[in-house]
PDB file as gemmi writes it, atoms N, CA and C in Angstrom:
CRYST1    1.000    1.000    1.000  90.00  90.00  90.00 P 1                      
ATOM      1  N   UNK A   1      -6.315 -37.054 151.103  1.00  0.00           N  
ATOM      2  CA  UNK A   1      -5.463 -37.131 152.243  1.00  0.00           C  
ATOM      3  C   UNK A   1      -6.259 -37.493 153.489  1.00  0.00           C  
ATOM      4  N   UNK A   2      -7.027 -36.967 153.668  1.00  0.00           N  
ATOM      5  CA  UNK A   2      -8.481 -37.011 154.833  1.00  0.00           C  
ATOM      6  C   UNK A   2      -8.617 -38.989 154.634  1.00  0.00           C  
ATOM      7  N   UNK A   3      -8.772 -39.065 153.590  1.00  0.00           N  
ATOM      8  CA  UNK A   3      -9.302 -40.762 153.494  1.00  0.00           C  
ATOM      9  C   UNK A   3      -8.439 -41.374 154.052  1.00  0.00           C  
ATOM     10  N   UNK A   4      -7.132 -41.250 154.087  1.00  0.00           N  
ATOM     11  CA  UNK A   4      -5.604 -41.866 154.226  1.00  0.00           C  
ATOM     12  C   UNK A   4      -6.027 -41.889 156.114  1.00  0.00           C  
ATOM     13  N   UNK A   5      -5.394 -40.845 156.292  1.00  0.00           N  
ATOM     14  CA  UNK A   5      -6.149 -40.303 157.873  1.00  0.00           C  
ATOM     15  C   UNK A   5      -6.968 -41.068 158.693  1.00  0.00           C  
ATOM     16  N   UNK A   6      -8.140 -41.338 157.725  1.00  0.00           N  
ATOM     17  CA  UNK A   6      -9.058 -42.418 158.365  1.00  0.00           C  
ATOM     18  C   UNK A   6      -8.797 -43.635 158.321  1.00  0.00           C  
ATOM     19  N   UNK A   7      -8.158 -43.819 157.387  1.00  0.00           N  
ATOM     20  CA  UNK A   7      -7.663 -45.259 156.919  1.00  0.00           C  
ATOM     21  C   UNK A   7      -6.622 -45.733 158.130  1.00  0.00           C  
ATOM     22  N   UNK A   8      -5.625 -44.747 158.219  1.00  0.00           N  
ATOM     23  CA  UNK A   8      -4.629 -45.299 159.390  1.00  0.00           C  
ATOM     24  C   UNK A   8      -5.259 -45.095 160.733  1.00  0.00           C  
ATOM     25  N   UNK A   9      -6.181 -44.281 160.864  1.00  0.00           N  
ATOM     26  CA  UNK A   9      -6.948 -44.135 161.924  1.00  0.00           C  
ATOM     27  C   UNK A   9      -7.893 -45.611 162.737  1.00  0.00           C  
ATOM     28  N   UNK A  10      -8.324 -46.166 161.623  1.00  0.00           N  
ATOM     29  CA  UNK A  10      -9.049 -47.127 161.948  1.00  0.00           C  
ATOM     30  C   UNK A  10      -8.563 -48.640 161.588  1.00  0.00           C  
ATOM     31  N   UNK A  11      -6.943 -48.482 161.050  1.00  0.00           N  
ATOM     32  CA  UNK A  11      -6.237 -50.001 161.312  1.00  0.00           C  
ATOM     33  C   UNK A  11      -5.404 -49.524 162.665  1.00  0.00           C  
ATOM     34  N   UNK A  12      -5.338 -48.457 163.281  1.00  0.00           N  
ATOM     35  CA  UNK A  12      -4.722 -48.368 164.706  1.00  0.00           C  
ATOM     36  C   UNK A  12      -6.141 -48.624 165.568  1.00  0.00           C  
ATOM     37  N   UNK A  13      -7.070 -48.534 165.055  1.00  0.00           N  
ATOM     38  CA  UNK A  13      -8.114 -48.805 165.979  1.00  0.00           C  
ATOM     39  C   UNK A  13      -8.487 -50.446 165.978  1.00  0.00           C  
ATOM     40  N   UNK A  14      -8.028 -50.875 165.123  1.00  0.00           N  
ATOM     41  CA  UNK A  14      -8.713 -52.448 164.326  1.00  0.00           C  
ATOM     42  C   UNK A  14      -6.931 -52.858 165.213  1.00  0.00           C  
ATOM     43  N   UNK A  15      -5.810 -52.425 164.626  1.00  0.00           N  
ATOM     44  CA  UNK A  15      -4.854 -53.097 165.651  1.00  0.00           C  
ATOM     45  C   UNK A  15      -4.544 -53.294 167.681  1.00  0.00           C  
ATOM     46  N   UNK A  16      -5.336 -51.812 167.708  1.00  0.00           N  
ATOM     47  CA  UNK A  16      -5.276 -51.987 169.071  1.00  0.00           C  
ATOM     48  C   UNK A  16      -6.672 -53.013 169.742  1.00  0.00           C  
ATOM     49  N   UNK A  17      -7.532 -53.646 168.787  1.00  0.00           N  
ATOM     50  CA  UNK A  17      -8.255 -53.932 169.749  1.00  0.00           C  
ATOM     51  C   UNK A  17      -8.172 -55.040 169.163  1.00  0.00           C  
ATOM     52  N   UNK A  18      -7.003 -55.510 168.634  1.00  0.00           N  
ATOM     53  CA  UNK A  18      -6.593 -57.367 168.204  1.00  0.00           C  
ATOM     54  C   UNK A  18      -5.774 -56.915 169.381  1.00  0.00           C  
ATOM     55  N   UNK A  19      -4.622 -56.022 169.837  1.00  0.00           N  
ATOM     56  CA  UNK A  19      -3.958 -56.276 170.846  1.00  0.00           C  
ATOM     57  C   UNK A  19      -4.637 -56.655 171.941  1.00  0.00           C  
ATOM     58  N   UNK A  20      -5.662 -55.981 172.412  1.00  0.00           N  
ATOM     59  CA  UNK A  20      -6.561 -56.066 173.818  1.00  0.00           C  
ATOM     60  C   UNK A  20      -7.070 -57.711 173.350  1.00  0.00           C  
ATOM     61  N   UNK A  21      -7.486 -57.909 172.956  1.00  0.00           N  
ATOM     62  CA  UNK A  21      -7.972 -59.716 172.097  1.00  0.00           C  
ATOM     63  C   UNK A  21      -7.021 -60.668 172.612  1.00  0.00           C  
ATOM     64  N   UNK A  22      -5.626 -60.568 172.033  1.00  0.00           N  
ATOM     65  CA  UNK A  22      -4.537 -61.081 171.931  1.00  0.00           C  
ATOM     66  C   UNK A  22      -3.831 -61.291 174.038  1.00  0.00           C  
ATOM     67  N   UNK A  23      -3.900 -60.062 174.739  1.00  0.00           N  
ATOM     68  CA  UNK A  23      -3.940 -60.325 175.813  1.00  0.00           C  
ATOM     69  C   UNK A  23      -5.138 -60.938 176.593  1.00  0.00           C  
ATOM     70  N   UNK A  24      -6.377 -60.668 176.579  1.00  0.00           N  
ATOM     71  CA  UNK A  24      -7.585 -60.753 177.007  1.00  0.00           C  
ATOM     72  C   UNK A  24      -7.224 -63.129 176.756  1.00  0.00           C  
ATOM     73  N   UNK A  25      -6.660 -63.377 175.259  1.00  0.00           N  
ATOM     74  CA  UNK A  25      -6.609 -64.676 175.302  1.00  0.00           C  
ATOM     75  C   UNK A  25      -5.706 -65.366 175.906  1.00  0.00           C  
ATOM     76  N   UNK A  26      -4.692 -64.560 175.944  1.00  0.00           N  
ATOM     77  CA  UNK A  26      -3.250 -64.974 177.019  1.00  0.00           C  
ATOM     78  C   UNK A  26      -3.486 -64.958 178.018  1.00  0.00           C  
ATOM     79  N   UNK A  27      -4.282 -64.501 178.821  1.00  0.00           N  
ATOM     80  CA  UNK A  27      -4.415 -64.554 180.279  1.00  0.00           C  
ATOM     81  C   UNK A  27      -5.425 -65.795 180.282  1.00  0.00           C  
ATOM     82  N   UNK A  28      -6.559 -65.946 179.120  1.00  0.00           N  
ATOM     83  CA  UNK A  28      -7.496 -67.318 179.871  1.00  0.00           C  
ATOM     84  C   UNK A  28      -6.542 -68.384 179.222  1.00  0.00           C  
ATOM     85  N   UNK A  29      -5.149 -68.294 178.674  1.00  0.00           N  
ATOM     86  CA  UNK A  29      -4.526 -69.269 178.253  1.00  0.00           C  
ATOM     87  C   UNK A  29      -3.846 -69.654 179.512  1.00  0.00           C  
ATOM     88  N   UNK A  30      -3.285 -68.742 180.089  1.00  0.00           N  
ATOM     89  CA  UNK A  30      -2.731 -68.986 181.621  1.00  0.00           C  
ATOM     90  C   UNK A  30      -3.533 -69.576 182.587  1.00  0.00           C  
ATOM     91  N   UNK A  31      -4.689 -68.917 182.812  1.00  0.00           N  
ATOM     92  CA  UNK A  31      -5.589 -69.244 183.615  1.00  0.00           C  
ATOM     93  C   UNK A  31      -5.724 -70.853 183.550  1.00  0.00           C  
ATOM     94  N   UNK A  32      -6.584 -71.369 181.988  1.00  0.00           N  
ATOM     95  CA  UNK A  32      -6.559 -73.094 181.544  1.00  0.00           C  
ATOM     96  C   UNK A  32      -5.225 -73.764 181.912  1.00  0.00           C  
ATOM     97  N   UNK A  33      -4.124 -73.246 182.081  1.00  0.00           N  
ATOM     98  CA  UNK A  33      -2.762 -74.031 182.453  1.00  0.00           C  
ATOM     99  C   UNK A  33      -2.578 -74.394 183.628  1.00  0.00           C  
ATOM    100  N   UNK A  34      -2.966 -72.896 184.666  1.00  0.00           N  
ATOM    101  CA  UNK A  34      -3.037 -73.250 186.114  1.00  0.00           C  
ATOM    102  C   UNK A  34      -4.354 -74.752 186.529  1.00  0.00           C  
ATOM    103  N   UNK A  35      -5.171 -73.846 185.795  1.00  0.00           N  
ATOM    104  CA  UNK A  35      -6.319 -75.417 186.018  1.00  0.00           C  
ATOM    105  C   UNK A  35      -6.122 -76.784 186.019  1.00  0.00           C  
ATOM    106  N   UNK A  36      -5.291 -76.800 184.557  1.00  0.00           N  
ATOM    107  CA  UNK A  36      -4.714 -78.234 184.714  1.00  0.00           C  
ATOM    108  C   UNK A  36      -4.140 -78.894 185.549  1.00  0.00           C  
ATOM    109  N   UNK A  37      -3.038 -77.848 185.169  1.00  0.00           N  
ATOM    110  CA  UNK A  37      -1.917 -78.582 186.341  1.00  0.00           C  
ATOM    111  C   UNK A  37      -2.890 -78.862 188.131  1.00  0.00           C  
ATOM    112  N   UNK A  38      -3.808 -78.098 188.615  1.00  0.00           N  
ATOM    113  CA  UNK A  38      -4.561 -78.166 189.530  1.00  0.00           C  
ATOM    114  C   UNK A  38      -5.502 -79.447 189.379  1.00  0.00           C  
ATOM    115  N   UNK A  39      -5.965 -79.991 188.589  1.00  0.00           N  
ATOM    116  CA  UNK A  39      -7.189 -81.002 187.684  1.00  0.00           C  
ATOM    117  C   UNK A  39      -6.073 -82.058 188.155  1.00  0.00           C  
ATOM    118  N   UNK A  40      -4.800 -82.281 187.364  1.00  0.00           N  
ATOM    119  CA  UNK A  40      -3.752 -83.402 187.368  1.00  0.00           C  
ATOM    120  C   UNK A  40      -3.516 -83.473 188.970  1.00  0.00           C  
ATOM    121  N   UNK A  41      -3.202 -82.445 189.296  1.00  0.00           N  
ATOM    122  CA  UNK A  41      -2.698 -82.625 191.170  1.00  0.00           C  
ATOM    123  C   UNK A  41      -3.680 -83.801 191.284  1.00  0.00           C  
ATOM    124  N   UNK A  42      -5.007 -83.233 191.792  1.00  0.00           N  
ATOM    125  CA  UNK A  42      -6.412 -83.936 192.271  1.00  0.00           C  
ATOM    126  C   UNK A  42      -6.312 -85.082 191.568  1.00  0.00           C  
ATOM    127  N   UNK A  43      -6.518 -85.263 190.336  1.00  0.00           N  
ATOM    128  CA  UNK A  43      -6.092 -86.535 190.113  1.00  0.00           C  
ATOM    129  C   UNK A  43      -5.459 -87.482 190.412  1.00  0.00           C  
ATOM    130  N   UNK A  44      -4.158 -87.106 190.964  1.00  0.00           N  
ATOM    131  CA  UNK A  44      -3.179 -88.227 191.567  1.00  0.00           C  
ATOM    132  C   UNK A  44      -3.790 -88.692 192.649  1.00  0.00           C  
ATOM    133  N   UNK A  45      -4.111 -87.179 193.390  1.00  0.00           N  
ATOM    134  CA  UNK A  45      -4.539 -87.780 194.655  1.00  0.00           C  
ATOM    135  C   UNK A  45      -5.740 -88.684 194.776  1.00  0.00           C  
ATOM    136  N   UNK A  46      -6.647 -88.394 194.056  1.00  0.00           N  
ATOM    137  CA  UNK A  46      -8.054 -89.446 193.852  1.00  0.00           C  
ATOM    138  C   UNK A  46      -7.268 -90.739 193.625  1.00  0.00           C  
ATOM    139  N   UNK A  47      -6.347 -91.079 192.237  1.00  0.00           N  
ATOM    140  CA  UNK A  47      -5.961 -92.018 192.205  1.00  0.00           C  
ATOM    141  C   UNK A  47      -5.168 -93.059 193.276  1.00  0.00           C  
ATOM    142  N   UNK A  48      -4.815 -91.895 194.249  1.00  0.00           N  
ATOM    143  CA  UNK A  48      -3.880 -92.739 195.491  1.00  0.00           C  
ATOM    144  C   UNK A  48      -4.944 -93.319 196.128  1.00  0.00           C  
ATOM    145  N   UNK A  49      -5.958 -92.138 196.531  1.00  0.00           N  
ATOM    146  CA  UNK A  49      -7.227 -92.792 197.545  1.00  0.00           C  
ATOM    147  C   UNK A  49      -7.869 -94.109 197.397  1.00  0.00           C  
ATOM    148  N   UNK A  50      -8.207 -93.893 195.602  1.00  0.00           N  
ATOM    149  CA  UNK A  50      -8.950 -95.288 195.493  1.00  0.00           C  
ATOM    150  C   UNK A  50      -7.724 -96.400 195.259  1.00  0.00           C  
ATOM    151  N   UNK A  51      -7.045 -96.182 195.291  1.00  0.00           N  
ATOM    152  CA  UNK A  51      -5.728 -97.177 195.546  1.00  0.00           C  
ATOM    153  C   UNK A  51      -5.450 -97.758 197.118  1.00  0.00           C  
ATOM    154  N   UNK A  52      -5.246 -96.751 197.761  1.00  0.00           N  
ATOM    155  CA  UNK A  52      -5.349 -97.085 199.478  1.00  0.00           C  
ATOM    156  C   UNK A  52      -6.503 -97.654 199.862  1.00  0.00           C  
ATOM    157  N   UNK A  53      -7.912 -96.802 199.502  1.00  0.00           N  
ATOM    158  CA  UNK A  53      -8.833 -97.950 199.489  1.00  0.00           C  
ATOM    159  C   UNK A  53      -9.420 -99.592 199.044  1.00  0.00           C  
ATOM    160  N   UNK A  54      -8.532 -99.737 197.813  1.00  0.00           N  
ATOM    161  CA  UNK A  54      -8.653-100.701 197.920  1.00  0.00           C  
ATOM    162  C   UNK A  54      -7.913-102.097 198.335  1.00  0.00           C  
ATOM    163  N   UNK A  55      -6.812-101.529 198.464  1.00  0.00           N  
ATOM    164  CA  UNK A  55      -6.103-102.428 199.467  1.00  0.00           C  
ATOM    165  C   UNK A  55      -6.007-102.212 200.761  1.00  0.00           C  
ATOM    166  N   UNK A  56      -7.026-101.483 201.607  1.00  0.00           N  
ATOM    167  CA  UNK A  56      -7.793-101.687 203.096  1.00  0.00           C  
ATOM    168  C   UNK A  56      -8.088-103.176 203.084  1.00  0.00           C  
ATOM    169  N   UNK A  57      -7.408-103.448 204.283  1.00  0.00           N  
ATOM    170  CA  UNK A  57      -7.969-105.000 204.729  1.00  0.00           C  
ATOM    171  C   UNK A  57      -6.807-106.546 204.384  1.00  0.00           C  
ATOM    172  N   UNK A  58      -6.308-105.591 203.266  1.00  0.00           N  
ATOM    173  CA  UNK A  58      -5.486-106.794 202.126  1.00  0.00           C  
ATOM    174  C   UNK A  58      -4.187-107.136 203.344  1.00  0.00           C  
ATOM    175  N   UNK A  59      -4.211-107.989 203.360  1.00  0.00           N  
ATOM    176  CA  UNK A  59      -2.029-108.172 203.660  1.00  0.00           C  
ATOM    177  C   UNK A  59      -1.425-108.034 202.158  1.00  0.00           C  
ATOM    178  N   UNK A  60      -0.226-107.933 202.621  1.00  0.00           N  
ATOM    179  CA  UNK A  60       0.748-107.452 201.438  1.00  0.00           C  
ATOM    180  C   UNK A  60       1.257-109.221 200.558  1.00  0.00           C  
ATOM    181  N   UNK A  61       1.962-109.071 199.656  1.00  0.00           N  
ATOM    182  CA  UNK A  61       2.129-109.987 199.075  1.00  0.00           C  
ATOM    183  C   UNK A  61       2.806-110.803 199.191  1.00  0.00           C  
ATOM    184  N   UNK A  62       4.215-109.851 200.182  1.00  0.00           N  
ATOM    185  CA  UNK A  62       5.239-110.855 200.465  1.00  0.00           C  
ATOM    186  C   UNK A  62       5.261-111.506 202.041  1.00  0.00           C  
ATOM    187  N   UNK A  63       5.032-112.713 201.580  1.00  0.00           N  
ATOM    188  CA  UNK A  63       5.251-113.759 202.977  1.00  0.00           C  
ATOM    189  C   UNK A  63       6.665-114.219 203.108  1.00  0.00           C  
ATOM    190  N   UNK A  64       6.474-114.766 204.791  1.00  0.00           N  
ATOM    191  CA  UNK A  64       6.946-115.402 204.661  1.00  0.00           C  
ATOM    192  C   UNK A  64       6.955-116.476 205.169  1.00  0.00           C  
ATOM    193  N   UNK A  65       8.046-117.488 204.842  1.00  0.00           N  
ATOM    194  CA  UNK A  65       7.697-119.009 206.087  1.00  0.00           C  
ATOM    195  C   UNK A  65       7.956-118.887 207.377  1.00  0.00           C  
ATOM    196  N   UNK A  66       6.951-119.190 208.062  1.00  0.00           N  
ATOM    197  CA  UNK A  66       6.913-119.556 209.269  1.00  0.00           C  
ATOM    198  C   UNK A  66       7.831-120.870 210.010  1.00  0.00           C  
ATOM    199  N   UNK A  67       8.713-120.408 210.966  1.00  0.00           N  
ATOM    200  CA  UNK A  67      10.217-121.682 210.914  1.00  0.00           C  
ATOM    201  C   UNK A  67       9.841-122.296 212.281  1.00  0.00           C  
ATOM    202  N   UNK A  68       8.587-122.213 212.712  1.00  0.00           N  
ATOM    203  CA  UNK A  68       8.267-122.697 213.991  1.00  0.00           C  
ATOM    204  C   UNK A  68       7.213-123.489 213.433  1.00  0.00           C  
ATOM    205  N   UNK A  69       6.787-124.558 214.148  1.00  0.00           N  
ATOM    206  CA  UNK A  69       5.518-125.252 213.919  1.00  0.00           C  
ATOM    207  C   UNK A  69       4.101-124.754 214.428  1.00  0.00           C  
ATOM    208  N   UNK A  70       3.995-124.097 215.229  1.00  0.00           N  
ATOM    209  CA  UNK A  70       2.794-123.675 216.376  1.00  0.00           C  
ATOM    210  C   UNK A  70       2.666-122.115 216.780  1.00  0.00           C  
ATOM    211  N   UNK A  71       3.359-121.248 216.068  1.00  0.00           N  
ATOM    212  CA  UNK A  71       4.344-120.301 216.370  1.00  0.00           C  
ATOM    213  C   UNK A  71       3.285-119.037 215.225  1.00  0.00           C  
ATOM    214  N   UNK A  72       2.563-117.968 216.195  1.00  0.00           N  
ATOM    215  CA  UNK A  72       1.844-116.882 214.980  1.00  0.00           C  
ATOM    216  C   UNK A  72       2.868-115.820 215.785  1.00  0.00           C  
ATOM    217  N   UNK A  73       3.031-115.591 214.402  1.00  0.00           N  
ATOM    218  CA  UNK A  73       4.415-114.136 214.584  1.00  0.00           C  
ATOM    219  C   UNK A  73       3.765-112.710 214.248  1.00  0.00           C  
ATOM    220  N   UNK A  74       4.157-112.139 214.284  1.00  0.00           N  
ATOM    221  CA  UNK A  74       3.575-110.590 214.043  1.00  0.00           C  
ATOM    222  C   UNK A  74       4.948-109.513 214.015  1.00  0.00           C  
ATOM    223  N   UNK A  75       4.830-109.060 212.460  1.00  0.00           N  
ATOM    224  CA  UNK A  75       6.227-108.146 212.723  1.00  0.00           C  
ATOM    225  C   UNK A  75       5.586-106.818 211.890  1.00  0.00           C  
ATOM    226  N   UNK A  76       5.794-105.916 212.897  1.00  0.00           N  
ATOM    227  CA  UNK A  76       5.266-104.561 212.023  1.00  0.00           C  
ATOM    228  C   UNK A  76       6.132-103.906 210.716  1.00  0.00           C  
ATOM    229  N   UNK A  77       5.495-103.595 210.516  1.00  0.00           N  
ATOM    230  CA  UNK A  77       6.635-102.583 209.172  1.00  0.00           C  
ATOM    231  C   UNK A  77       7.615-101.780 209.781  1.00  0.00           C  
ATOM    232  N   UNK A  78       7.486-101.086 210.919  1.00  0.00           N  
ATOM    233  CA  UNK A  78       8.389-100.777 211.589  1.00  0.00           C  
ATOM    234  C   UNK A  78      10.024-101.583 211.781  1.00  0.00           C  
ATOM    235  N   UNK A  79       9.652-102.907 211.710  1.00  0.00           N  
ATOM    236  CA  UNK A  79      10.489-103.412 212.294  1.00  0.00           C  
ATOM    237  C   UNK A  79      10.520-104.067 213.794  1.00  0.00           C  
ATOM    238  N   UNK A  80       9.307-103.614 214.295  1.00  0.00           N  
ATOM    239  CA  UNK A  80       9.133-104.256 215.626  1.00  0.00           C  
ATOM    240  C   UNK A  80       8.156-105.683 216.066  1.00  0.00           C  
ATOM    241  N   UNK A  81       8.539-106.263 216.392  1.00  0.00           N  
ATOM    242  CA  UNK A  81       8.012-107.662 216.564  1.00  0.00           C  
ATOM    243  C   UNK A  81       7.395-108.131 217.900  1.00  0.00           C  
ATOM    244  N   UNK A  82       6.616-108.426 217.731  1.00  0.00           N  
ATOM    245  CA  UNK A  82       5.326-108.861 219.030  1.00  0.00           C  
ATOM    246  C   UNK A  82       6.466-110.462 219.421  1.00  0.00           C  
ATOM    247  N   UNK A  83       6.500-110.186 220.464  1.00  0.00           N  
ATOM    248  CA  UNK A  83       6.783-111.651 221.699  1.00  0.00           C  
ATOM    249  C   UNK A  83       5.606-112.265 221.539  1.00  0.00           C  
ATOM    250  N   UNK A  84       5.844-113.268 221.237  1.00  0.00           N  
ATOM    251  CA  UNK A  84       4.737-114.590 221.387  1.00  0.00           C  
ATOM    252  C   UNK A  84       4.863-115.309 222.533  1.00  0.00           C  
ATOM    253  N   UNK A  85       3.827-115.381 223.491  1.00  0.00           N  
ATOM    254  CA  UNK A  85       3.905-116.432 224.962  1.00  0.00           C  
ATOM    255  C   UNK A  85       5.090-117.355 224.155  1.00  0.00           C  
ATOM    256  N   UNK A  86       5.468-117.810 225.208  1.00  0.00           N  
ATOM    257  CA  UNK A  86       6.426-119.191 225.021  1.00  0.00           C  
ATOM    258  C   UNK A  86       5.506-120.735 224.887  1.00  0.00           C  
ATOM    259  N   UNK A  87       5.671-121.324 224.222  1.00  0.00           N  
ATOM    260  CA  UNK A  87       4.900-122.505 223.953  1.00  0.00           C  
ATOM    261  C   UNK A  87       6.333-123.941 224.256  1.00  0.00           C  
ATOM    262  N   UNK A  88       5.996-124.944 224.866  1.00  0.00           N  
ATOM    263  CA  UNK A  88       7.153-126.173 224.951  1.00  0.00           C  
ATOM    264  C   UNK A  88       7.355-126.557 223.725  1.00  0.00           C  
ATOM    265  N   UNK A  89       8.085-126.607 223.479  1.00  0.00           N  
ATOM    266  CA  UNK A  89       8.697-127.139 222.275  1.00  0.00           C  
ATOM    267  C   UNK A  89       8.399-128.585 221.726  1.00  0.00           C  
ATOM    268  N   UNK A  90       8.490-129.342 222.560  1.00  0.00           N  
ATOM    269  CA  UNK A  90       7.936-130.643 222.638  1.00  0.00           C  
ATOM    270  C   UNK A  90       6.944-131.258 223.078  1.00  0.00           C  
ATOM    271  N   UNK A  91       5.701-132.005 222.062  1.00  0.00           N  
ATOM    272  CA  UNK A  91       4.453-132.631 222.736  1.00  0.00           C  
ATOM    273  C   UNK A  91       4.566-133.784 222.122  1.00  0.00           C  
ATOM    274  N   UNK A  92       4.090-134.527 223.276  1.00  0.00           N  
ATOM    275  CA  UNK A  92       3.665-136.016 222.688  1.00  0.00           C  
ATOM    276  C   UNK A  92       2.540-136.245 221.259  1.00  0.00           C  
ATOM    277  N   UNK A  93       2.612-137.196 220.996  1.00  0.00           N  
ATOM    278  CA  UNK A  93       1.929-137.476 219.906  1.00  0.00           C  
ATOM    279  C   UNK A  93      -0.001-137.223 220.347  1.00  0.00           C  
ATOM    280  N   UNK A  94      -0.069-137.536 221.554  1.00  0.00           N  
ATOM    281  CA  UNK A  94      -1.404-137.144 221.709  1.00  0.00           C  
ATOM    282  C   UNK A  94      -1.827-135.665 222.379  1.00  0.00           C  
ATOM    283  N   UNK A  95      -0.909-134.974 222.990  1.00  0.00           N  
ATOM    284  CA  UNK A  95      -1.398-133.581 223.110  1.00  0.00           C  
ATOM    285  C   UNK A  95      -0.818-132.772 221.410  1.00  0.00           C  
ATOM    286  N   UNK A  96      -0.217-133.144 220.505  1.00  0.00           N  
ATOM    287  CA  UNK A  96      -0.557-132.672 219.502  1.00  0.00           C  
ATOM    288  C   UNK A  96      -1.627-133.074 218.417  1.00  0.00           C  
ATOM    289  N   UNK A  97      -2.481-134.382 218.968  1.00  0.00           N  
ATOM    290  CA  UNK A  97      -3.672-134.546 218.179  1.00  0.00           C  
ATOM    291  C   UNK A  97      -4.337-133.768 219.105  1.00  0.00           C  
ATOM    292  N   UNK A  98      -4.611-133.440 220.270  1.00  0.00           N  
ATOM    293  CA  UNK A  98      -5.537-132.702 221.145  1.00  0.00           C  
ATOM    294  C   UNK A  98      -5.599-131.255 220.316  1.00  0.00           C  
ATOM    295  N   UNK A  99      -4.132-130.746 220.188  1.00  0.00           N  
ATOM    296  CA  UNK A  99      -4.435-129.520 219.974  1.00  0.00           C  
ATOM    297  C   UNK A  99      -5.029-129.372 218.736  1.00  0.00           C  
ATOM    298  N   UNK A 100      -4.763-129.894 217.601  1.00  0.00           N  
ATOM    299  CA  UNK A 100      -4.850-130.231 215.962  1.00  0.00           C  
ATOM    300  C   UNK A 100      -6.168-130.134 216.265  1.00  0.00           C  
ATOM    301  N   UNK A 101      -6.849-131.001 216.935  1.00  0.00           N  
ATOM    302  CA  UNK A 101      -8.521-131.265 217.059  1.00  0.00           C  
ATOM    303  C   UNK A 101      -9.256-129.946 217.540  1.00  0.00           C  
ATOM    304  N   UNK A 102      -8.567-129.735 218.953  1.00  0.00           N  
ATOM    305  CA  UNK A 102      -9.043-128.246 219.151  1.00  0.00           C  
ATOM    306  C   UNK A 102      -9.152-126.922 218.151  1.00  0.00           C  
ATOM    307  N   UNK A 103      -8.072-126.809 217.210  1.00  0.00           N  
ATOM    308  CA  UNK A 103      -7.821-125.906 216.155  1.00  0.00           C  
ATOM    309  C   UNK A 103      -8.564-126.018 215.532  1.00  0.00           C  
ATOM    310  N   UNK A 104      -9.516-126.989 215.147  1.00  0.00           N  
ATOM    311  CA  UNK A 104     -10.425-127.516 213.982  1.00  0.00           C  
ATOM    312  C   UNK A 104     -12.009-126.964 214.083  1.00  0.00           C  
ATOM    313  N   UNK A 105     -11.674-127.519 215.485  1.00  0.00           N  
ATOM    314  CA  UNK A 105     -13.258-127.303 216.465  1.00  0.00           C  
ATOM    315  C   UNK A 105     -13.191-125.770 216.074  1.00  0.00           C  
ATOM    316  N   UNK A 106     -12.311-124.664 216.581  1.00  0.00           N  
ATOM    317  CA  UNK A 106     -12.183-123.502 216.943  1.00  0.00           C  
ATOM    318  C   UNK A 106     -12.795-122.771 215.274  1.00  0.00           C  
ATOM    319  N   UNK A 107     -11.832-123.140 214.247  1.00  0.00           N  
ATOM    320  CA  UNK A 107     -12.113-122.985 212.918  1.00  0.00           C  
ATOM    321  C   UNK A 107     -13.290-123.308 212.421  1.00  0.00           C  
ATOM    322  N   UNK A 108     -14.082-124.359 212.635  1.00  0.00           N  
ATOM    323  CA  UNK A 108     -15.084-124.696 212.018  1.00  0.00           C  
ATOM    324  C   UNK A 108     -16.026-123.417 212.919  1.00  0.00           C  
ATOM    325  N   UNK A 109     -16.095-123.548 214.259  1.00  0.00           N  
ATOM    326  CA  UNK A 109     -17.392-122.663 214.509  1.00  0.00           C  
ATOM    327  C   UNK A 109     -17.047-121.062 214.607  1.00  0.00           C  
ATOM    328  N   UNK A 110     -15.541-120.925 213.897  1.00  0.00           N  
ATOM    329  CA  UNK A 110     -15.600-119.409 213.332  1.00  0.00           C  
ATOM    330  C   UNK A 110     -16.706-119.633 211.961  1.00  0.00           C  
ATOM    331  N   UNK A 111     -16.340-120.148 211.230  1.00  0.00           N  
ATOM    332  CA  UNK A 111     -16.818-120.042 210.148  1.00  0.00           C  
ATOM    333  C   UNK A 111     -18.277-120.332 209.655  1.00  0.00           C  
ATOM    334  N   UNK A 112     -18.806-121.391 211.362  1.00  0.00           N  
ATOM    335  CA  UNK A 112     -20.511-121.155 211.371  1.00  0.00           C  
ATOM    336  C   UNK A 112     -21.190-119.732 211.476  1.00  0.00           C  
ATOM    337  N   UNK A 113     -20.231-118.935 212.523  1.00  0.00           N  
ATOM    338  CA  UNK A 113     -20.838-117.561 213.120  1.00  0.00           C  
ATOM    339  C   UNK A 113     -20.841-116.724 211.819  1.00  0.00           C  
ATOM    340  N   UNK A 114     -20.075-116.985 211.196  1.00  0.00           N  
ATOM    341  CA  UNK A 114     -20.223-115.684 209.993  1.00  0.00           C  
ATOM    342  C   UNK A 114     -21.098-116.236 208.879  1.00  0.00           C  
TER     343      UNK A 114                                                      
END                                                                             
């Protein structure tokens, strides 16, 4: 009877300390879940950064045509649009080779300086 005794004695001892086991793993099972989901957050966000970073500098894809001949427009994402000085509408054939020539001049010695 004594053996019996010990016997149930020490599968309540062998069961209670799979229970303590059994919680002790549930909690670092919780713990690894919160992590993730914390790991994935950061992730997105890294992924946005080097995303925003690399389209620093870029214009966007969609253009559009320009319905003026001489005419640099500027329209924010907002919706708000820069006034451009007023330019005459009409030039003779030689103040629009003047300017054409000037534009050229201007372009070429941007592109010496750099």
């Amino acid at each position: 009877m004594e053996s019996m005794d010990e016997n149930g004695k020490a599968m309540t001892k062998n069961y209670k300390g799979l229970e303590a086991q059994f919680a002790q793993m549930s909690h670092q099972f919780t713990q690894m879940s919160q992590q993730q989901r914390t790991t994935d957050f950061q992730l997105g966000q890294l992924t946005q950064t080097v995303g925003n970073m690399q389209n620093k500098g870029k214009f966007t894809s969609t253009t559009e045509p320009n319905p003026k001949e001489y005419c640099k427009a500027i329209k924010l994402r907002s919706g708000t649009s820069y006034q451009e000085p007023s330019i005459p509408k009409e030039h003779d054939g030689e103040e629009k080779k003047n300017m054409v020539e000037q534009e050229e001049k201007e372009d070429l010695s941007e592109h010496d300086e750099e």
